[in-house]
LOMIKE-148148 format. One record per residue (C-alpha): residue in one letter; z, y, x. Coordinates in nm, 2 decimals. Layout:
N
+-----+--------+--------+--------+
| res |      z |      y |      x |
+-----+--------+--------+--------+
|   a |      Z |      Y |      X |
...
+-----+--------+--------+--------+
END
This chain:
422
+-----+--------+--------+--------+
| res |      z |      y |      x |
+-----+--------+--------+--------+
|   x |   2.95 |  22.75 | -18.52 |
|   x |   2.93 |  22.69 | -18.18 |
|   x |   3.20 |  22.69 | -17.89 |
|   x |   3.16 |  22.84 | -17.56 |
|   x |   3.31 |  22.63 | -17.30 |
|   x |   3.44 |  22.83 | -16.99 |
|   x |   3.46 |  22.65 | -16.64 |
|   x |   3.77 |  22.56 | -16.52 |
|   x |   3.69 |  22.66 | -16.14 |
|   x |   3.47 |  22.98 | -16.06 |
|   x |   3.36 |  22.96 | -15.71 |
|   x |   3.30 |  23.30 | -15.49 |
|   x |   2.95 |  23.34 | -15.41 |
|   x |   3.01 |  23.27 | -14.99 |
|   x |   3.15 |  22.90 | -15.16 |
|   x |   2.78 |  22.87 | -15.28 |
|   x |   2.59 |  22.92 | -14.99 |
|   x |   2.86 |  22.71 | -14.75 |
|   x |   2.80 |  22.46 | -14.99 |
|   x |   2.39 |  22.49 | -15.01 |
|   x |   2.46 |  22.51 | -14.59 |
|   x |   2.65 |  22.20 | -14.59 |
|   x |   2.44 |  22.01 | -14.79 |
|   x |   2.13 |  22.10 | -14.60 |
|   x |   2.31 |  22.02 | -14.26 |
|   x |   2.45 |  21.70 | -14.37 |
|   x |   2.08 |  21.61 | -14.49 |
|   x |   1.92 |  21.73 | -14.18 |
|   x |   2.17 |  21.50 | -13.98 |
|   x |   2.14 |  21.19 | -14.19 |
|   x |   1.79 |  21.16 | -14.15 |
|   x |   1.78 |  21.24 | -13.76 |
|   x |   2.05 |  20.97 | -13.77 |
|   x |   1.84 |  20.74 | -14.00 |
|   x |   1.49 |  20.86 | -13.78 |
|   x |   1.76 |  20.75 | -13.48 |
|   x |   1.85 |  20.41 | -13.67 |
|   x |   1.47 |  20.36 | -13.72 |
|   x |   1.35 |  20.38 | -13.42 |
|   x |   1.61 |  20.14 | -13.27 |
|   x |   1.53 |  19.86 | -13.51 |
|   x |   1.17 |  19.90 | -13.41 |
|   x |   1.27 |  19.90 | -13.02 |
|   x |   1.54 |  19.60 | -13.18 |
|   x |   1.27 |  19.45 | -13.35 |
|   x |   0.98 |  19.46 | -13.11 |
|   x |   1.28 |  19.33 | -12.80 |
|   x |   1.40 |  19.05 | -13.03 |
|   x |   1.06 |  18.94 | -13.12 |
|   x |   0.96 |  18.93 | -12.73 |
|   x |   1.28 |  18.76 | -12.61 |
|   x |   1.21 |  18.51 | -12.91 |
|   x |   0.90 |  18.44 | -12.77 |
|   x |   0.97 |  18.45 | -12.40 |
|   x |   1.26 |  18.21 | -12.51 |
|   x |   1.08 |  17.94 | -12.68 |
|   x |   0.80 |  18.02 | -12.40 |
|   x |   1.09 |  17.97 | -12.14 |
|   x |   1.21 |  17.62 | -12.33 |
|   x |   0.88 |  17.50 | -12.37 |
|   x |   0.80 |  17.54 | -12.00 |
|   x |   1.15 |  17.36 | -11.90 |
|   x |   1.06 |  17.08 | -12.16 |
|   x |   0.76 |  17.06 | -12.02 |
|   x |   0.91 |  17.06 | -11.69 |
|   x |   1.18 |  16.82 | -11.82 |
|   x |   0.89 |  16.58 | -11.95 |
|   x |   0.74 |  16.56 | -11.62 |
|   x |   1.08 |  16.49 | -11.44 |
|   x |   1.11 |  16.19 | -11.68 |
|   x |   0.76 |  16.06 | -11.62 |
|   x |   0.78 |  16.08 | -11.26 |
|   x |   1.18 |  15.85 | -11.28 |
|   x |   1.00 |  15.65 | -11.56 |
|   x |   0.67 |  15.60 | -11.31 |
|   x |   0.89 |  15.49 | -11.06 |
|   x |   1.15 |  15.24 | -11.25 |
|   x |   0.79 |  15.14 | -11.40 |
|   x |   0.70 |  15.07 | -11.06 |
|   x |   1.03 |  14.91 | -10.93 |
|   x |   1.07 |  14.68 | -11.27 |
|   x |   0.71 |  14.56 | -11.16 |
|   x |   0.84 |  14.50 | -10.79 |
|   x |   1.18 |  14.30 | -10.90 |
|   x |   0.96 |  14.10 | -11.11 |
|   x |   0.74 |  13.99 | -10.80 |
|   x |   1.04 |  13.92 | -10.62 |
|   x |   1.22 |  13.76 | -10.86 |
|   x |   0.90 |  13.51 | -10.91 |
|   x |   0.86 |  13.49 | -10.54 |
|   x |   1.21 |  13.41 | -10.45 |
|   x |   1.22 |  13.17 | -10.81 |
|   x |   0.93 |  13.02 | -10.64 |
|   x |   1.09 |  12.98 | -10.27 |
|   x |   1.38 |  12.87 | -10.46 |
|   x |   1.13 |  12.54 | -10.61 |
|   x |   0.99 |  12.48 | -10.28 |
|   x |   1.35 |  12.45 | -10.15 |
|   x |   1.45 |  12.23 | -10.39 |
|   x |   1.15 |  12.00 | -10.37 |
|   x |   1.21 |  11.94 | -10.00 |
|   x |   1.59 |  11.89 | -10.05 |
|   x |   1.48 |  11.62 | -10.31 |
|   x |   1.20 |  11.44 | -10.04 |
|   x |   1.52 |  11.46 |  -9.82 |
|   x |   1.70 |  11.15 | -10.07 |
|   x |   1.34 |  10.91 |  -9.93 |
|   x |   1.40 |  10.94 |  -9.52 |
|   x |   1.78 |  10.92 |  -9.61 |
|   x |   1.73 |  10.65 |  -9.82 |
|   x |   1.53 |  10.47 |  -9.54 |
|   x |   1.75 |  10.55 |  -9.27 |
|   x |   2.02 |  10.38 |  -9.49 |
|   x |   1.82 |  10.08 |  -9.55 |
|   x |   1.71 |  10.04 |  -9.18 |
|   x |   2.09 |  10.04 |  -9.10 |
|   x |   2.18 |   9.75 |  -9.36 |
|   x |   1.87 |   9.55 |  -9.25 |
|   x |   1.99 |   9.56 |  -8.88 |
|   x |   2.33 |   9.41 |  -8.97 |
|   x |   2.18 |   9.11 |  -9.05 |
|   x |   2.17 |   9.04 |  -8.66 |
|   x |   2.33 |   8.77 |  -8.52 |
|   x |   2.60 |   8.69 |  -8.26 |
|   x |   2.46 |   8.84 |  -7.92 |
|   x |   2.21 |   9.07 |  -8.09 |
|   x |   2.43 |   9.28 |  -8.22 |
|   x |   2.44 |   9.52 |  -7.98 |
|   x |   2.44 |   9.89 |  -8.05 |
|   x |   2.10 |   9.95 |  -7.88 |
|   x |   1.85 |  10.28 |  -7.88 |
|   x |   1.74 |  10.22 |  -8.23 |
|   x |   2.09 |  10.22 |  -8.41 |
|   x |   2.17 |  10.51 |  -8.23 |
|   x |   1.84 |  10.70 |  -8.31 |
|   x |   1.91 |  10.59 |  -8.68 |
|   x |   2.28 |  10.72 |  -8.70 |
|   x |   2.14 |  10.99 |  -8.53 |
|   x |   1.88 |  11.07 |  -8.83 |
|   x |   2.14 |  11.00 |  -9.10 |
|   x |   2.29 |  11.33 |  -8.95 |
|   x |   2.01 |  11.49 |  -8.90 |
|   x |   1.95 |  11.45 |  -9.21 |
|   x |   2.30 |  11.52 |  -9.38 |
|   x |   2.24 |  11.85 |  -9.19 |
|   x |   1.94 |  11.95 |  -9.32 |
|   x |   2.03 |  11.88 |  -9.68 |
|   x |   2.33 |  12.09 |  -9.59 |
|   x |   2.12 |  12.37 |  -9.49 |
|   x |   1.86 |  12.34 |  -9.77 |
|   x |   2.11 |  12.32 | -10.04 |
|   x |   2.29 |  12.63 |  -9.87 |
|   x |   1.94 |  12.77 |  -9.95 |
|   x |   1.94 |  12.73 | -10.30 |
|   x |   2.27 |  12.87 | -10.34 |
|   x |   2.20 |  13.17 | -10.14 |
|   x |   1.90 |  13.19 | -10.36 |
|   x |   2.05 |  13.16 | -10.73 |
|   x |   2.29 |  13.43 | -10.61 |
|   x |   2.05 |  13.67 | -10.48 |
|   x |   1.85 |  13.58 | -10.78 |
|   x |   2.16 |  13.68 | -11.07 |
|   x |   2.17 |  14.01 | -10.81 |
|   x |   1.80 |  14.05 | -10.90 |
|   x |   1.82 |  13.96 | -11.25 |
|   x |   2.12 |  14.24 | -11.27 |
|   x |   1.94 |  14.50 | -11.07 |
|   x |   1.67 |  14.43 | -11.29 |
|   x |   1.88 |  14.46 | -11.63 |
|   x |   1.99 |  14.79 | -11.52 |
|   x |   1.65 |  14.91 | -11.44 |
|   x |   1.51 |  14.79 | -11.73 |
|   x |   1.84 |  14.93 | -11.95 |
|   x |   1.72 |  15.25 | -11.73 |
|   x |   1.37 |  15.27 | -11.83 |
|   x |   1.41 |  15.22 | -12.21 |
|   x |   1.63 |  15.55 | -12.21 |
|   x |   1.41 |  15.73 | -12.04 |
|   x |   1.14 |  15.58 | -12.28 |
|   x |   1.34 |  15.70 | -12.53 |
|   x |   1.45 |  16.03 | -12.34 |
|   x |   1.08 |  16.11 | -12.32 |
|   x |   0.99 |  16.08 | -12.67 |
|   x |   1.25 |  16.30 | -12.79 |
|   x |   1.12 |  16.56 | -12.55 |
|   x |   0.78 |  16.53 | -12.61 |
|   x |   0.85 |  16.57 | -12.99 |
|   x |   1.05 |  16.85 | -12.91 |
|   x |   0.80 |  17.01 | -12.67 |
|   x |   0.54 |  16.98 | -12.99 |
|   x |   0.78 |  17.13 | -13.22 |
|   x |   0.69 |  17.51 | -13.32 |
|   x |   0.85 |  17.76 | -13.55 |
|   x |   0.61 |  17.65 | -13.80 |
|   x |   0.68 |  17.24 | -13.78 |
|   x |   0.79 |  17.17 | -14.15 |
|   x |   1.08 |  16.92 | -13.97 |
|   x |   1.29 |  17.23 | -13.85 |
|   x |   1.58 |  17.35 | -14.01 |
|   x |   1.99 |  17.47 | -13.95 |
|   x |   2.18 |  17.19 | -13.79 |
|   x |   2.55 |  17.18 | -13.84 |
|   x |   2.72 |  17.25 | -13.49 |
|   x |   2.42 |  17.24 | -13.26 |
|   x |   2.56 |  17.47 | -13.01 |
|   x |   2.85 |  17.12 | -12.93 |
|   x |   2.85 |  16.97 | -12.59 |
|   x |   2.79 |  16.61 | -12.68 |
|   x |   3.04 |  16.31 | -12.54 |
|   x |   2.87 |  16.17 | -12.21 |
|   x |   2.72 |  16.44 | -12.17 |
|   x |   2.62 |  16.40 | -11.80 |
|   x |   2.44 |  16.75 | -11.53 |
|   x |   2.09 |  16.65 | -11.39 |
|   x |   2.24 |  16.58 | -11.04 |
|   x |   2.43 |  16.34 | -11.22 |
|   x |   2.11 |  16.22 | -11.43 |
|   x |   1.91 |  16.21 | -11.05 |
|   x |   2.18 |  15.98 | -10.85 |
|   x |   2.20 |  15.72 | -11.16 |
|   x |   1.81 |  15.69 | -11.13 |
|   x |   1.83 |  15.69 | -10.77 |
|   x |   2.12 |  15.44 | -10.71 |
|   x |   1.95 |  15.19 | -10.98 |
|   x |   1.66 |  15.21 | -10.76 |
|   x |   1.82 |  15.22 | -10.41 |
|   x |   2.01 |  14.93 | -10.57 |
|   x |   1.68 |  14.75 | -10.70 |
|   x |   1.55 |  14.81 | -10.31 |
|   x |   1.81 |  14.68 | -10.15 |
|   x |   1.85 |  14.36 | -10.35 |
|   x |   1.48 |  14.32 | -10.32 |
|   x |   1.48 |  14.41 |  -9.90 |
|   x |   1.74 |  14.14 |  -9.92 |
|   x |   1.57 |  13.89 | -10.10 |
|   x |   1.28 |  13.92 |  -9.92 |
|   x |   1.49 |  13.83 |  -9.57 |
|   x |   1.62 |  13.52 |  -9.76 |
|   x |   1.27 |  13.42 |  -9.86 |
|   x |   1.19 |  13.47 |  -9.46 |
|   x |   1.52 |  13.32 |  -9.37 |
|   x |   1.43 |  13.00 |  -9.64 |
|   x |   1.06 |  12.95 |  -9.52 |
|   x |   1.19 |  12.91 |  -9.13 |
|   x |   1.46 |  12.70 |  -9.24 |
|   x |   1.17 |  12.45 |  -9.40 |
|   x |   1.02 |  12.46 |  -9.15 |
|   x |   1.23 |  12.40 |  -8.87 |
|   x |   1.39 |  12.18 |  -9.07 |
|   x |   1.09 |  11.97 |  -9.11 |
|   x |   0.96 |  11.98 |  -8.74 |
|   x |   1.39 |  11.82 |  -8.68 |
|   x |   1.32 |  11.56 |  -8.91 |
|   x |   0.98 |  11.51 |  -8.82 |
|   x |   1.08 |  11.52 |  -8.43 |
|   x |   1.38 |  11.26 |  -8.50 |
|   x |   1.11 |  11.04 |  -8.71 |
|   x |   0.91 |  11.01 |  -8.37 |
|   x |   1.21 |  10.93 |  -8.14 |
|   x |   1.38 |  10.68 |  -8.43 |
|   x |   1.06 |  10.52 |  -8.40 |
|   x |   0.96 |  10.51 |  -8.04 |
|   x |   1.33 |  10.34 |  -8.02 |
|   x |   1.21 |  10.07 |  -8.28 |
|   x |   0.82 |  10.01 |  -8.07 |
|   x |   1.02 |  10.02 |  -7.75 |
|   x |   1.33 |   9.73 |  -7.87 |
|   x |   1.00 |   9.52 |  -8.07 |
|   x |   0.85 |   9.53 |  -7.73 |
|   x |   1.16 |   9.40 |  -7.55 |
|   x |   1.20 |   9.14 |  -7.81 |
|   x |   0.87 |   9.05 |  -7.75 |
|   x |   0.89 |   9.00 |  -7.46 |
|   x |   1.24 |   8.81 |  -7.46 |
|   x |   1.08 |   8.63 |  -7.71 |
|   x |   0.78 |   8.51 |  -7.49 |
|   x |   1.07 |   8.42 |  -7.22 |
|   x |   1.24 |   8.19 |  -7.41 |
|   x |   0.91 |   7.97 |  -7.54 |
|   x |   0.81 |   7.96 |  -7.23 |
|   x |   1.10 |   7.88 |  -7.11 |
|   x |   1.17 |   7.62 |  -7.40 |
|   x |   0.82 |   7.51 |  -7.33 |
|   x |   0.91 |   7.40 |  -6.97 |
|   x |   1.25 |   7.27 |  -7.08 |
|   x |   1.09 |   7.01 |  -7.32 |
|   x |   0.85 |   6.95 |  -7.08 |
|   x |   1.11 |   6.85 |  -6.77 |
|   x |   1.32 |   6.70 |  -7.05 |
|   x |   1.00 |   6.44 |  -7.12 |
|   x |   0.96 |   6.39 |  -6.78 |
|   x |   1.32 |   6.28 |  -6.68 |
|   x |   1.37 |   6.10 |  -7.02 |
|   x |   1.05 |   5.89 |  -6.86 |
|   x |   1.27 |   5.83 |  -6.51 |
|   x |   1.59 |   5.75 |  -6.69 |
|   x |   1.36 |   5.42 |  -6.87 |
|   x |   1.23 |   5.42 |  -6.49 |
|   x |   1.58 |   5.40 |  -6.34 |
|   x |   1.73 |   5.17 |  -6.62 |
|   x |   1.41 |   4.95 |  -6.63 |
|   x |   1.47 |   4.93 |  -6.22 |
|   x |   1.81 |   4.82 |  -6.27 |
|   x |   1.74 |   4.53 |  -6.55 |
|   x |   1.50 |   4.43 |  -6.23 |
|   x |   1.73 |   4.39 |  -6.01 |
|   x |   1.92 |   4.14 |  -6.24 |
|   x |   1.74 |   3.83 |  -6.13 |
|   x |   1.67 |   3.88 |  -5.79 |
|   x |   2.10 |   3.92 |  -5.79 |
|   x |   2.11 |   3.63 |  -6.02 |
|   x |   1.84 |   3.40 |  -5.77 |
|   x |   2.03 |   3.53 |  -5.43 |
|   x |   2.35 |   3.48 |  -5.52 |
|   x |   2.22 |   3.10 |  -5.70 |
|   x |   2.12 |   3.01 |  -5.34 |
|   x |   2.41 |   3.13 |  -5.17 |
|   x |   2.65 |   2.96 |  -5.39 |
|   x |   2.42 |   2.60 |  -5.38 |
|   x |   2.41 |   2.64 |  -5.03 |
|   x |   2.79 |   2.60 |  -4.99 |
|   x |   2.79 |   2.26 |  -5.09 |
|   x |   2.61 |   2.11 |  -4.77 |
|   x |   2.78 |   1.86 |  -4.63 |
|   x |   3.02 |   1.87 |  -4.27 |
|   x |   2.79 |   1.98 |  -3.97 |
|   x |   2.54 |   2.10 |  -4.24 |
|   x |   2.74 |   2.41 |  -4.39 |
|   x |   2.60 |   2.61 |  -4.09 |
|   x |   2.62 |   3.00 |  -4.10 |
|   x |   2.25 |   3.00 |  -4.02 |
|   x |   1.92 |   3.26 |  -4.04 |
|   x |   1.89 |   3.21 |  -4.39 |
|   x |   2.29 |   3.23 |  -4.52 |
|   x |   2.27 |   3.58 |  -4.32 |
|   x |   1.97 |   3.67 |  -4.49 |
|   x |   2.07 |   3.59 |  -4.85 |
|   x |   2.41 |   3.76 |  -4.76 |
|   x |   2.24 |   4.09 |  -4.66 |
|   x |   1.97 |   4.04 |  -4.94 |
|   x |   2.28 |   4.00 |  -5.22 |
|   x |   2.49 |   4.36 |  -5.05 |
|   x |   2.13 |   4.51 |  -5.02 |
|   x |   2.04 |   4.43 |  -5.41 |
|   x |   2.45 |   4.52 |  -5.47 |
|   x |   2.36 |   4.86 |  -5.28 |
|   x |   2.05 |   4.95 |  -5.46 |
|   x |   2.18 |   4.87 |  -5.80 |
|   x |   2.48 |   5.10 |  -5.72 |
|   x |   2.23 |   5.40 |  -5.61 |
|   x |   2.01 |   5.31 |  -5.92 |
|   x |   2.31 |   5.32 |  -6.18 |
|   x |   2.46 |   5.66 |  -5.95 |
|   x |   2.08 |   5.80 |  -6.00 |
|   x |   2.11 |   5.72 |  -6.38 |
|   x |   2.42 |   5.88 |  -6.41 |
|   x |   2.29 |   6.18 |  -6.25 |
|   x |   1.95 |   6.18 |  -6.47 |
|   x |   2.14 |   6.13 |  -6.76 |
|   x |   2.40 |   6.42 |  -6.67 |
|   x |   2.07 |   6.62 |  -6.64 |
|   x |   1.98 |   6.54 |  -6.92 |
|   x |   2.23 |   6.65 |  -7.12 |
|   x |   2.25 |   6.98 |  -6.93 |
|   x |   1.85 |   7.04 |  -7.03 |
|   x |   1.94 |   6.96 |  -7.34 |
|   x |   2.24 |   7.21 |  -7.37 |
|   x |   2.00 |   7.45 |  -7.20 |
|   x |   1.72 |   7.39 |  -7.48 |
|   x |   1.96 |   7.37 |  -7.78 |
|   x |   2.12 |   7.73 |  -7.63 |
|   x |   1.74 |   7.83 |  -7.57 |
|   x |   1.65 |   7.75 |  -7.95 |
|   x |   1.97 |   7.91 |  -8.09 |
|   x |   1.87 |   8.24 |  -7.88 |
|   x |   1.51 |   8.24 |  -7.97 |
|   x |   1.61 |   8.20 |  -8.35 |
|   x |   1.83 |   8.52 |  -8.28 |
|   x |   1.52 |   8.70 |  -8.11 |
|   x |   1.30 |   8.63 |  -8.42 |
|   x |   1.58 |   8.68 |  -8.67 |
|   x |   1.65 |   9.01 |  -8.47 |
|   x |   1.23 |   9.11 |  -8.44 |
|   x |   1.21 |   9.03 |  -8.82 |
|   x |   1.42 |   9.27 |  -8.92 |
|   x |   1.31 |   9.51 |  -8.63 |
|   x |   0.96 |   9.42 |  -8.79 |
|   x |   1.07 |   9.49 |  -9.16 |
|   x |   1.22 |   9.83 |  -9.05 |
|   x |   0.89 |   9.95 |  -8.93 |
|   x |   0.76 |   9.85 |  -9.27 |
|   x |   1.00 |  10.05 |  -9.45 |
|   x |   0.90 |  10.36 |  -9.26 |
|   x |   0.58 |  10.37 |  -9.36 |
|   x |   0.71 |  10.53 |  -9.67 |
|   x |   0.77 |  10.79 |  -9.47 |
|   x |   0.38 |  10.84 |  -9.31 |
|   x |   0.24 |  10.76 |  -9.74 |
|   x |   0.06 |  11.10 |  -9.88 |
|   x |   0.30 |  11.37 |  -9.97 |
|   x |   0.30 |  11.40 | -10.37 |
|   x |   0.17 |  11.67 | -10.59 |
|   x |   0.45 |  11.84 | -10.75 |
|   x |   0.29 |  11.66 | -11.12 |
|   x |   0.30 |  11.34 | -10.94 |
|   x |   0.62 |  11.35 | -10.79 |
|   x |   0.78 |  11.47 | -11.17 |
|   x |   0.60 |  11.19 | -11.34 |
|   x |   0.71 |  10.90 | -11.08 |
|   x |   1.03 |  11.02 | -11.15 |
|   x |   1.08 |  11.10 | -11.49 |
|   x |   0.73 |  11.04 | -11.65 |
|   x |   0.79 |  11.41 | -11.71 |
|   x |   0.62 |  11.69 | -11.61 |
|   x |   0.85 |  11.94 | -11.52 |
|   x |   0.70 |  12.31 | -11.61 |
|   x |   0.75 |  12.60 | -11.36 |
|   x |   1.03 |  12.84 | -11.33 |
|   x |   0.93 |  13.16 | -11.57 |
|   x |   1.10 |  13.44 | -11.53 |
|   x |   1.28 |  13.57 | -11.78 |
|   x |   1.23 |  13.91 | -11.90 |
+-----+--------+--------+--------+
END
């Protein structure tokens, strides 16, 4: 048998219809407020979707802009690597050029030098310091100072060169990050919302270390570059400063070459001609000394002559002095053998005085031609060497050498050009 079950609660009937109110109002309000929730997602939706899309339009045009930015720095690093590398070759190559003419220095020096030591060998009077061993000590320093200069040169120039090779370094080191810089931008330029390579990254939204603000990024590009200018502008005044410095340099050496040698022509020809003296001179010597030898066997020849006549005068005087008495008269004859013995007494005197005096002469052209000889051996002694000098400096007129010739005289070696290295 069934049980009726009575409610626990009876309601009035104005609960019923507040309630059926209630329910209706709170329906009517939940769906304006869902309508209201509707059509903000939609206006949500539609804004998010266009600021998505301006966004990645917005990045894409600032990579893009980004890119160019890196092209234009890379163009121009690309630009100033190319420049430093001509430089660097040039200047290498200025650097050579130097070197090579401080290396033909060691041959005038060496001549120089040698003319110097050849010149000692004079003798007694001769040596004198004269316009030649001047001009020669003056070329040794000329020399000195150009080798001074030129080796100054190459310092200056592997100096400037490590500045170079550092500039470039940094240039280079530049470039590849920007290389690299520009690939990761590109790439990410390319990337879309569709790319199968995009996905969450951990912490994207960090500031990475080094992180550096494009002013920052502009004046690093542009000091490497004002850097790689300068040390190129500078280089480039060297390789002015190193070119007029061989050249002056060899117009000094090639000027002192002239005057050394116009010295040298001008003492041959005074040799020369002291030379010429003295033959000449000897010639007549020998000459007068052949003649008086001839008068001394004259004069002593005149003297034995006189030797019998004495011997016959003074026989009859002495005979005569034994007449007898009356008969040992002082007559015309005794005073004519007297005189005839004092005349032959007299001239035998002046002969033997004129002797003496040819003979003293004698020995004075004799001193004269033995002082003659001794300085005429120093004048060819002294134009010998003079002579031999001159030869030696015709090393100095020979045909300049290749640079291929000059390595293999030396060494038997070709020496290869300076490369730069990269």
């Amino acid at each position: 048998m069934a049980t009726h079950v009575r409610p626990t609660t009876r309601f009035q009937p104005p609960d019923w219809f507040t309630n059926n109110y209630t329910i209706s109002t709170n329906a009517e309000r939940q769906r304006d407020a869902s309508h209201q929730v509707r059509q903000e997602g939609r206006f949500l939706r539609n804004e998010t979707d266009n600021q998505t899309k301006w966004d990645q339009h917005s990045n894409n045009v600032r990579l893009a802009d980004r890119v160019d930015n890196i092209r234009k720095w890379k163009e121009i690093m690309e630009k100033t690597l190319a420049d430093l590398d001509k430089e660097i070759a040039d200047l290498s190559e200025a650097k050579e050029l130097t070197e090579q003419a401080l290396e033909a220095k060691n041959l005038p020096l060496d001549v120089a030098i040698e003319c110097l030591t050849l010149r000692e060998g004079r003798q007694s009077i001769d040596v004198v310091q004269d316009d030649p061993e001047n001009q020669l000590h003056k070329e040794v320093e000329v020399i000195e100072g150009i080798r001074k200069q030129l080796q100054q040169r190459v310092s200056d120039s592997f100096e400037q060169l490590c500045l170079l090779q550092e500039a470039r370094q940094q240039v280079q080191a530049d470039l590849q990050d920007k290389n690299i810089a520009l690939g990761i931008d590109i790439d990410q330029y390319n990337l879309t919302d569709r790319s199968p390579n995009i996905s969450y990254k951990p912490d994207c939204l960090r500031v990475p270390k080094g992180s550096t603000t494009p002013q920052q990024w502009e004046d690093f590009s542009r000091y490497n570059k004002e850097r790689a200018d300068a040390e190129m502008l500078a280089s480039n005044r060297l390789r002015e400063a190193i070119h007029h410095t061989l050249q002056q340099t060899d117009n000094d050496l090639e000027a002192q070459k002239i005057a050394t040698e116009f010295a040298f022509r001008k003492r041959i020809h005074e040799f020369e001609r002291a030379k010429d003296e003295l033959e000449w001179q000897k010639k007549n010597t020998e000459d007068e000394i052949a003649e008086l030898e001839n008068d001394i066997r004259g004069l002593a020849e005149a003297i034995r002559a006189k030797t019998n006549p004495m011997k016959l005068a003074q026989t009859r005087l002495e005979n005569r002095t034994y007449r007898p008495n009356v008969e040992l008269c002082r007559d015309a004859p005794q005073y004519g053998l007297t005189d005839e013995v004092k005349q032959l007494e007299a001239t035998k005197r002046a002969l033997e005085e004129k002797l003496k005096q040819a003979q003293h002469a004698l020995d004075g052209l004799e001193k004269n031609l033995h002082r003659i000889n001794d300085d005429l051996a120093l004048k060819n002694n002294s134009l010998m060497l003079d002579k031999r000098s001159m030869d030696v400096r015709q090393k100095l007129n020979a045909r300049p050498q290749t640079a291929v010739e000059r390595n293999l005289t030396l060494t038997g070696i070709e020496r290869e050009k300076t490369k730069v290295l990269a």
